[in-house]
N, C-alpha and C positions, 0 to 999 in steps of 0.2 A: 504494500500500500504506500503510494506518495503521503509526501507530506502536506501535497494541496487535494488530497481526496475529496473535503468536505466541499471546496471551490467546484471541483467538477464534478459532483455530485448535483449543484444549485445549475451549473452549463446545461447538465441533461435535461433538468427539466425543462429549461428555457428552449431548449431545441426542441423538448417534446412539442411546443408550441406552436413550431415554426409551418410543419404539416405540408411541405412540400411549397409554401408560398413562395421561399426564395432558398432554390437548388441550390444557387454558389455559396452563401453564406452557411446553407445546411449542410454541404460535402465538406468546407472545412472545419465548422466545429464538431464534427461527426469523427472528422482526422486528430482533431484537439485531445477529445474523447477517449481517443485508443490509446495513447502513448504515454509513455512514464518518463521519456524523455527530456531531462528539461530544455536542451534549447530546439525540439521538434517542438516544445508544446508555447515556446515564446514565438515560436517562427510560425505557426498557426496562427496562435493571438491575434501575432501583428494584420495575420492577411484578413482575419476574421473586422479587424477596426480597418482594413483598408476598403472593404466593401463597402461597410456602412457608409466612409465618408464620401466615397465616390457617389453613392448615389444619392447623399445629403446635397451635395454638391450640385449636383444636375436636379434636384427637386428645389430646394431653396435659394440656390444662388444661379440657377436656368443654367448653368453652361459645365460642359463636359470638362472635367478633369486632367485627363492626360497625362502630363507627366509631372505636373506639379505636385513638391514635397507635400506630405499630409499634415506636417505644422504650418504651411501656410493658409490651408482649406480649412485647418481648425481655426487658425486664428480670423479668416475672413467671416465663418459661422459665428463666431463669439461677437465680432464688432458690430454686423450686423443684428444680434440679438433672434438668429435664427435657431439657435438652441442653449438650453438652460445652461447657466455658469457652473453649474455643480460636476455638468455632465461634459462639457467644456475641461473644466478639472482633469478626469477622469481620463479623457482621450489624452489630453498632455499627458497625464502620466503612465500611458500605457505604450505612447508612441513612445519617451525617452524610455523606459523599461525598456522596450520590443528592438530597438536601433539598434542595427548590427556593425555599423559606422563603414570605414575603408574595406576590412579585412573581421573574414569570420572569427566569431570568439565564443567561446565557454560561457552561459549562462551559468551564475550560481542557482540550487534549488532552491535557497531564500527569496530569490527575484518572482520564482514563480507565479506565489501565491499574492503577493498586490496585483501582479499584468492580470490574473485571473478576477479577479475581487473587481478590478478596474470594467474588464467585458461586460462581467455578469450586470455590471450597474448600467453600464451600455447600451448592454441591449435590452435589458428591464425599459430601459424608455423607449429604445429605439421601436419595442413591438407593438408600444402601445401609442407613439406615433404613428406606425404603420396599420393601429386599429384592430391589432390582433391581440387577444384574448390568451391571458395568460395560463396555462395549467396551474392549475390547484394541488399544490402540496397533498398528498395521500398515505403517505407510511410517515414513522417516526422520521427517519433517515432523512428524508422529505421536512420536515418540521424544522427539524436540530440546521440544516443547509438555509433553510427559509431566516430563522434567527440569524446565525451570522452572517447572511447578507443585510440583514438590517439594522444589526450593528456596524457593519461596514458604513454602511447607508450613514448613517451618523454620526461615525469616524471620519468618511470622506467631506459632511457635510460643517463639522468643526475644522478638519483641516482648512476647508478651505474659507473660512473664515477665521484664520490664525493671521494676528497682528503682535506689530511690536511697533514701540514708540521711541524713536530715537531722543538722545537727549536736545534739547533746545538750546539754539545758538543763541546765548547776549548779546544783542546787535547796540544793547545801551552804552555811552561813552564811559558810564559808571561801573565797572565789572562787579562795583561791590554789589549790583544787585542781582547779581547770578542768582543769589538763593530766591530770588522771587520769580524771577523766571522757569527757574528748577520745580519750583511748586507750583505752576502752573502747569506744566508740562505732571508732575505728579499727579494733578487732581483729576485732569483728563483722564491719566491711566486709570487710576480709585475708579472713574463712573465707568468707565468701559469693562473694568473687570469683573464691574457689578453682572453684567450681560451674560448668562448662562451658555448662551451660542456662541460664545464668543470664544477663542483660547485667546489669551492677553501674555504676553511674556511679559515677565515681572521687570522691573528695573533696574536690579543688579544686575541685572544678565546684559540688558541693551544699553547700561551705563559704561560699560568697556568698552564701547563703539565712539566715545565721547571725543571728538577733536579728531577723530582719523578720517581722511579719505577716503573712501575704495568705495566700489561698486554695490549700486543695491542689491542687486540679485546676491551678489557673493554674501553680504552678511543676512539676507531673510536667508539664504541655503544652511549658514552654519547655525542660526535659532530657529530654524524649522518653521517657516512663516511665511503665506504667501502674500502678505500686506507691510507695507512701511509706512511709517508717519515721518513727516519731518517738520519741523516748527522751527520759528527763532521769534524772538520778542525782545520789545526793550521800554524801559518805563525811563521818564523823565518828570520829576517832580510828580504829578497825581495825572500826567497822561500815559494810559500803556496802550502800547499797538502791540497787536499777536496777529504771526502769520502762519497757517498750519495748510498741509497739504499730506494727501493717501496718492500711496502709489503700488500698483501691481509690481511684485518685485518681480517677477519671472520676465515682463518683456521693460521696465524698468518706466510703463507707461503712468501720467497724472490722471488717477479717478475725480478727483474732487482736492480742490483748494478755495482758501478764503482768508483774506485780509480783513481784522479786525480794527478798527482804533475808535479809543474808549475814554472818556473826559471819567476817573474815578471819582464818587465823592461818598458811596458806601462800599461795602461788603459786597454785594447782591448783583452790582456789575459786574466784578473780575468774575462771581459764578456764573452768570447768563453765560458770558463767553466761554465758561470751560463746560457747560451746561451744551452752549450747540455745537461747539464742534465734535462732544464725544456723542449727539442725535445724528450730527449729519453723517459721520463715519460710522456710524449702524446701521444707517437707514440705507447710505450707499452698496454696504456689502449683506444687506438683505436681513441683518439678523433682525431675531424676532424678541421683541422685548414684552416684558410682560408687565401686567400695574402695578407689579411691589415692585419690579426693578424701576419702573420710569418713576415712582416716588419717591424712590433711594437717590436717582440719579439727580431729580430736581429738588433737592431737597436743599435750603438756603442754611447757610450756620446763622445762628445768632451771636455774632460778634462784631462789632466795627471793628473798619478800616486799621487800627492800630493795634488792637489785641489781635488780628490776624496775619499783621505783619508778623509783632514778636513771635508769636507759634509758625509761622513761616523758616526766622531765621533757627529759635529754636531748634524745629525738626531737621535743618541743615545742619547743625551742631551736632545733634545724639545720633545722628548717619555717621560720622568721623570715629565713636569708639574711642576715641581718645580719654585719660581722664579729665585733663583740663577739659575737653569736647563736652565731655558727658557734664561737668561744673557750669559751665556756659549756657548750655540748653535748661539747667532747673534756674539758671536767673531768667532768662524769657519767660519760661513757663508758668513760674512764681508770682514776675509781673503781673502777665495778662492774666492771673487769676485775681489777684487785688482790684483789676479793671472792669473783671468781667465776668465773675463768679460764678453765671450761669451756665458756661460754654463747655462740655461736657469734651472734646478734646484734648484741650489743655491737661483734663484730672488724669486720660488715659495715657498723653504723655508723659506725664510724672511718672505717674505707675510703671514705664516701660522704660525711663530714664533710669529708676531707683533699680529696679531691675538687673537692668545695666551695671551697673555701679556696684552691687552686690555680688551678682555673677564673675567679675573681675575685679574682686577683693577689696574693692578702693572704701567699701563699709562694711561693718559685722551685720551676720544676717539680722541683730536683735535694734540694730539700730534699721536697716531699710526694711527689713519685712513689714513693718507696723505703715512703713511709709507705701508702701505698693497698695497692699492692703486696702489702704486708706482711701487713695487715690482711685485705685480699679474700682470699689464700690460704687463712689462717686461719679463717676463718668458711666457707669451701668445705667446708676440710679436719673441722672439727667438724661439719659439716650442712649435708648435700649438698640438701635441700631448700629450701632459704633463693631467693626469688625474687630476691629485692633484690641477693641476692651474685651471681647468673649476667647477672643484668643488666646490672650494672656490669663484667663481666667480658668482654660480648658487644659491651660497647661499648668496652671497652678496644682487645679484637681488631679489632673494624673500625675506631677512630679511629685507635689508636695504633701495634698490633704490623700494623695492612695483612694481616689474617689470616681472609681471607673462608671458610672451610670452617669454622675454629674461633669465629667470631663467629655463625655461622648455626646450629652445634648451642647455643651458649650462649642463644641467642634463641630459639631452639626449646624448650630445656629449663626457661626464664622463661616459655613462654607454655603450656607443659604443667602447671607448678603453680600460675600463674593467668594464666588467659587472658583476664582483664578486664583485664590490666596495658594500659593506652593509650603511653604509652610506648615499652615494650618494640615494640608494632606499629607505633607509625611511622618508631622506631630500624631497628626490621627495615627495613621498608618500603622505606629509602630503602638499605638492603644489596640488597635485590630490585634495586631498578634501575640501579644501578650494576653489577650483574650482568644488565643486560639482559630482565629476570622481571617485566614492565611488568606485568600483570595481575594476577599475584599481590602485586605492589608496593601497588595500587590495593584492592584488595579488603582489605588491613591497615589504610590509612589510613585507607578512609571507613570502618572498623569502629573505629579509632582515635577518629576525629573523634566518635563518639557515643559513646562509655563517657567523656567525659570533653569534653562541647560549649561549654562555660562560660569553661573553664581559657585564659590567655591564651598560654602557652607551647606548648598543643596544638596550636592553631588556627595560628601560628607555623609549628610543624615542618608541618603539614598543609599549610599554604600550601607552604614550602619542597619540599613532597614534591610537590606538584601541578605545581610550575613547573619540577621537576625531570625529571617525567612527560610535561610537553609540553602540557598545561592549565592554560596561564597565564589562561586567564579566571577558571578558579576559585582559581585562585592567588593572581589576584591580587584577587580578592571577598576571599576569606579573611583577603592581605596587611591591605585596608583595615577589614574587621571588628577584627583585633588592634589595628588601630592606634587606631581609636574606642574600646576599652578602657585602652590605654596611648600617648595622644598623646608624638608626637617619641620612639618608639622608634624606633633606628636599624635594630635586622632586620626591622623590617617594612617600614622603608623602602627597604629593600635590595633586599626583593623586591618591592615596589612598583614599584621602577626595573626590573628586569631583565625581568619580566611584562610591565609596560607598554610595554619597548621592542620585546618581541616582538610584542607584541600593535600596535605603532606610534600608540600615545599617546601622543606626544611631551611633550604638555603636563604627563603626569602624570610622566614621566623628568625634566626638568628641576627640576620642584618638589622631586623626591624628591632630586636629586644636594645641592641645600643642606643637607640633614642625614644624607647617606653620606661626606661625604667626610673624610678624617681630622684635616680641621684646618677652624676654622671661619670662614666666608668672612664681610666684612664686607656688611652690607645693601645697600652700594653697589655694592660688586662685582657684587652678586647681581642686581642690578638692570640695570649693564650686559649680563652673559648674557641675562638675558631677553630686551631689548631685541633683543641679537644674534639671537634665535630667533625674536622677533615679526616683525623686517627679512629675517633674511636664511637662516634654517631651520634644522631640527636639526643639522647635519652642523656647521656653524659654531658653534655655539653650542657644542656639544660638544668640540670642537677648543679652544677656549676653555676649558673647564672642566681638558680635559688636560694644555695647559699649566702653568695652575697648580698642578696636582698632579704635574707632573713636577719644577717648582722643589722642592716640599716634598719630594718622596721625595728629593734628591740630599743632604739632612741630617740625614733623619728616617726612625723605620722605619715602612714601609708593608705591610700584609697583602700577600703575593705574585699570593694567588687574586685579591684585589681590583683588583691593578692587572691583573692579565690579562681581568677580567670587561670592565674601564672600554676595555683598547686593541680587545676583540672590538666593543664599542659603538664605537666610533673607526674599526669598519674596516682596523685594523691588526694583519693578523695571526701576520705574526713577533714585533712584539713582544709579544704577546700570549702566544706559544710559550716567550719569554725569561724571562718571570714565572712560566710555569706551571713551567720547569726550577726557578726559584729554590724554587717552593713545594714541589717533591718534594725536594730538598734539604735544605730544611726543618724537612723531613715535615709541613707543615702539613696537617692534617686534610682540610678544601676540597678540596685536589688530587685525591680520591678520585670526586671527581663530576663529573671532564671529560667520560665516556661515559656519562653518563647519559642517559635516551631523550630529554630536552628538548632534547637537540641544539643547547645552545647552543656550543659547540664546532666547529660540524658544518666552517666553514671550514679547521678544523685534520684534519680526519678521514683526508685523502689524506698528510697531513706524514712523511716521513721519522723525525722527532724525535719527535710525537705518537706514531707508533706504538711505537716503541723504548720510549719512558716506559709505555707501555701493557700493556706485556711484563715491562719490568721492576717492574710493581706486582702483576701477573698478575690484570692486569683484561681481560675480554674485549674485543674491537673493537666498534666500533659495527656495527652491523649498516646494511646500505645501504638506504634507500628503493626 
């Protein structure tokens, strides 16, 4: 059985359809049909999409074909609006698929199943253009083919309404007011990513694009986008002009542009204008908006002109991570609350300031928890829509309160009023599996992984959520991607080690322990382990490594989970039970992912102790192989 069975299982029916109407398109996918071949069954495909457009071509555009390329006939059907853009899509990407170029070449069997996936959708319209009557699905087999074309169907119809928003050129003489123009360009994102139809790449991903040159096609190919925004704005005292334009990246064509200029004297202007141009770029690529989103998206703050600056520059500060950065954002924040008490914003960036600033040491938890706390309620309690407040609230539940029913509706309610949030899906995600929800775990994160493919913290928790899944190969690809973005990070090294121990790369485990471990080893030491590994094998070398990190823990503090991950590698697994008790103790966060499906745990799974912690966290049991 191939591996696009179920594709051409959905071909048959569709040809059952066809009933002798049209012989030449029937004798090839009838050829399509038979062969397991994969580049007999691309070299069919193609002939099978060269019929259709020939005779689209001589029906809707009156004139014979000949010898002209099929990307030209598609792109004259598109301009003229002779057949639907979705379906448009489709052929493009079945024609680039299908193109054998100069000289014959080796289809991969991966290729197979989209040029297939691509026909079926095809010719689904093309029959009923033609007026023909589609077979009716009749066995399971039939049912299960029917589904995944119509998830396809809605795969291809999000692809093809996949944007990204480049950042916005300062055209002001002022550079100081980049951050204002950056938050303009932000806001537009916020409404559009509110849009369920939409995929939205996040803005760490398209903020690496910031000041370079190069062609559009080439950066929508590398964030997987068939749309670009471009904009530039500049504000002079209380006049801003914004000028924003969509362009199809694939032929590098302007859909829609419009120049703005705006005399400010409230709040509610600069949103009209971030209000229409995120209507008109929805409305241009079709997508369908619904009345809780067009509410979301029209929705005016209650703040003036000067509490929206400060929370403007603000939010440009606490993006830096810096600590001075993160000091700088609670004096704005602070301000416009003295100002403006009501604005339920400000509270949520406090709360993710303090956040901040706890996470990277620069407070004790006893001083900023009270202050998060404080802050997240309060921007709840003013506005219950705020993405950013349920987010942080969903993570609080499942890091800190162990509160998986109320972290799962918090995450749920973040991903109802923007479900581009990346984030938010692979925070969920890794709730999924720790609740045993291995699929639905999977289908967040690679939905994760592409609204935001760029970003080196995604790619991180994706790894981490993979290896968590029990797909340490992509785990650990993904590990080594972040880390050629941020050479000698240690979480990537972390799960470097842990991927590759499963996966039994020892070679890649011992490189990675030189920068997991909590204290740092001299070159020489690090040399004799090798040595130990190259002589006399993992287990020794390992045992080596343990050592030395049991001196260090007997005076210094060591992460719980960490030493419990290093004794499961060690093959020790009471002591390994001993660290995991210290880390629920703790409460260290980590503890929460002993049941996860990657089973690294699994030696612990029978334990007395395990189970009892397992109960007492009311995390479910692993399920038995």
């Amino acid at each position: 059985m191939t591996i696009w069975s179920a594709e051409i299982k959905e071909l048959e029916r569709l040809n059952g359809s066809l009933t002798g109407n049209f012989p030449e398109l029937e004798k090839e996918i009838g050829q399509l049909l038979k062969t397991g071949d994969e580049n007999v069954a691309m070299l069919y495909s193609r002939r099978c999409l060269e019929i259709i457009v020939t005779d689209l071509c001589e029906t809707e555009l009156n004139r014979a074909r000949k010898t002209e390329p099929l990307k030209g006939i598609i792109d004259k059907l598109h301009k003229e609006e002779k057949v639907p853009s979705y379906i448009i899509t489709s052929m493009h990407s079945l024609n680039s698929l299908s193109t054998y170029g100069a000289h014959p070449k080796d289809f991969d069997p991966e290729q197979v199943k989209p040029a297939l996936n691509n026909l079926s959708i095809i010719m689904k319209w093309y029959l009923r253009y033609r007026g023909i009557e589609i077979t009716v699905a009749s066995s399971s087999m039939d049912e299960e083919a029917e589904t995944v074309e119509k998830r396809h169907l809605t795969d291809q119809a999000r692809l093809e309404k996949s944007i990204a928003i480049l950042p916005f050129i300062n055209d002001s003489p002022d550079q100081e007011n980049t951050y204002f123009i950056n938050g303009v360009m932000e806001e537009i994102l916020n409404n559009l990513q509110k849009i369920k139809d939409l995929r939205v790449i996040s803005r760490t991903s398209s903020e690496q694009y910031r000041g370079q040159k190069r062609p559009i096609s080439e950066i929508a190919q590398e964030l997987g986008v068939n749309y670009i925004v471009e904009g530039s704005g500049q504000k002079y005292g209380n006049t801003f002009r914004l000028r924003a334009q969509l362009i199809m990246a694939e032929h590098e064509s302007h859909l829609w542009g419009e120049s703005f200029q705006q005399k400010i004297t409230d709040v509610e202007d600069i949103f009209n204008i971030q209000i229409k141009i995120a209507e008109s770029i929805a409305a241009e690529l079709k997508a369908a908006i619904t009345p809780e989103e067009k509410r979301l998206i029209e929705k005016i703050p209650s703040a003036d002109l000067e509490v929206y600056d400060e929370y403007l520059k603000a939010r440009s500060y606490w993006k830096e991570f810096t600590r001075e950065s993160l000091y700088k954002a609670l004096e704005f924040l602070n301000s416009g609350v003295e100002k403006n008490p009501g604005w339920a914003p400000l509270y949520a960036g406090l709360a993710e300031v303090w956040m901040w600033i706890q996470q990277d040491g620069y407070e004790l938890p006893t001083v900023a928890g009270p202050k998060i706390f404080e802050n997240l309620n309060k921007a709840m309690e003013l506005d219950p829509d705020l993405a950013e407040a349920h987010h942080l609230s969903a993570m609080i539940a499942q890091l800190v309160e162990w509160d998986w029913e109320k972290s799962e509706k918090e995450f749920l309610k973040t991903l109802a009023i923007n479900p581009n949030n990346s984030l938010s899906r692979l925070f969920y995600a890794q709730l999924l599996l720790i609740q045993q929800r291995n699929d639905e775990a999977l289908a967040h994160a690679k939905l994760a992984l592409s609204l935001d493919p760029l970003n080196f913290e995604t790619k991180l928790l994706y790894s981490g959520t993979m290896v968590q899944a029990g797909d340490f190969k992509t785990g650990l690809s993904a590990a080594e991607e972040a880390l050629a973005a941020y050479p000698e990070n240690k979480a990537a090294y972390n799960m470097i080690e842990i991927a590759a121990y499963q996966l039994k790369e020892y070679d890649k485990v011992i490189n990675a322990v030189k920068y997991t471990l909590p204290f740092s080893i001299e070159e020489a030491a690090f040399e004799v382990i090798k040595r130990i590994y190259s002589e006399s094998g993992f287990v020794p070398a390992y045992e080596k490594i343990m050592k030395q990190l049991e001196e260090f823990a007997q005076n210094n503090p060591v992460s719980p989970m960490d030493m419990a991950i290093r004794y499961i590698i060690a093959n020790q697994p009471d002591r390994a039970m001993d660290w995991i008790e210290k880390g629920f103790e703790l409460h260290d966060p980590v503890v929460t992912y002993i049941t996860a499906t990657g089973r690294f745990f699994e030696q612990l799974f029978g334990n007395s102790r395990f189970i009892a912690l397992c109960e007492k966290m009311n995390l479910p049991l692993p399920k038995s192989d």
